[in-house]
N, C-alpha and C positions, 0 to 999 in steps of 0.2 A: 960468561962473565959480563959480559957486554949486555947482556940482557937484562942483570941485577942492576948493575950500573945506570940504565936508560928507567928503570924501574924507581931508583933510590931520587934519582934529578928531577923526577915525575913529581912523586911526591914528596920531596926539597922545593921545586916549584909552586904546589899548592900551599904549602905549608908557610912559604915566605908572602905568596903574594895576599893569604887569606890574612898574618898578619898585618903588611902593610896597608890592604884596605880597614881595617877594623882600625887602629893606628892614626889614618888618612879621616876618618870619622869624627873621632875623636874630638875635633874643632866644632864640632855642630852639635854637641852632644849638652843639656840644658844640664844645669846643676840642680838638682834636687834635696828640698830638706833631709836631711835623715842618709844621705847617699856617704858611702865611704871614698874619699878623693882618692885613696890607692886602687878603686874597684875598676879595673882596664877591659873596655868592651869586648876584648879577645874570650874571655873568661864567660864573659856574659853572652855570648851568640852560641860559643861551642856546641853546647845542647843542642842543638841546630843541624848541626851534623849528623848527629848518632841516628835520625832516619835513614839519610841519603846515605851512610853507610852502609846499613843494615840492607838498605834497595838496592844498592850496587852489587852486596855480596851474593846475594839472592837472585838477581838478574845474570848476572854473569856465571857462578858456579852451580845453579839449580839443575843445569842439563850435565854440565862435569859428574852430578854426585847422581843423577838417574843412569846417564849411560856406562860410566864406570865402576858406580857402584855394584852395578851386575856384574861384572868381570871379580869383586871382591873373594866372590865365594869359590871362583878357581886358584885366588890367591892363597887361602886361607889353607891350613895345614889339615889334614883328614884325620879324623879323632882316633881311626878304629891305629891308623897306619904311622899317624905324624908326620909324612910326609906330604908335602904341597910343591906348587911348582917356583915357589920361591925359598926352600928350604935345600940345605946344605946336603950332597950327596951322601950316600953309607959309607961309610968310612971300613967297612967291612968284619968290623971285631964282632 
């Protein structure tokens, strides 16, 4: 629990101070002809992110999904038998 917790405040942290900087910008930011006065720099950097997500996901879980995904296939049920080692005992009927 305590782990989800330090988890959720992590990113509650990046998520407030990502807006505040974009926000904090916002004063230096030129008006341009043609620009929509509702259009908020938050919106407009986002895209911005979706690398450094996609690198983080990939750097951090790329050896999770090599070294356990080889353990999958003892998790998986055996076609001839239906049973795996994550599967519910015989019930005996």
């Amino acid at each position: 629990m305590a782990g989800t917790a330090g988890l959720l405040a992590c990113v509650g942290t990046v998520a407030v101070t990502y807006t505040a900087a974009t926000r904090s910008a916002r004063q230096y930011r030129r008006a341009r002809p043609g620009d929509d006065a509702d259009d908020r720099l938050e919106r407009r950097f986002v895209h911005s992110l979706v690398p450094i997500l996609i690198g983080y996901t990939i750097a951090h879980y790329f050896s999770l999904l090599l070294f356990q995904g080889q353990m999958a296939t003892s998790w998986a049920p055996t076609p001839s038998t239906g049973a795996g080692t994550c599967s519910a005992p015989p019930t005996g009927r």
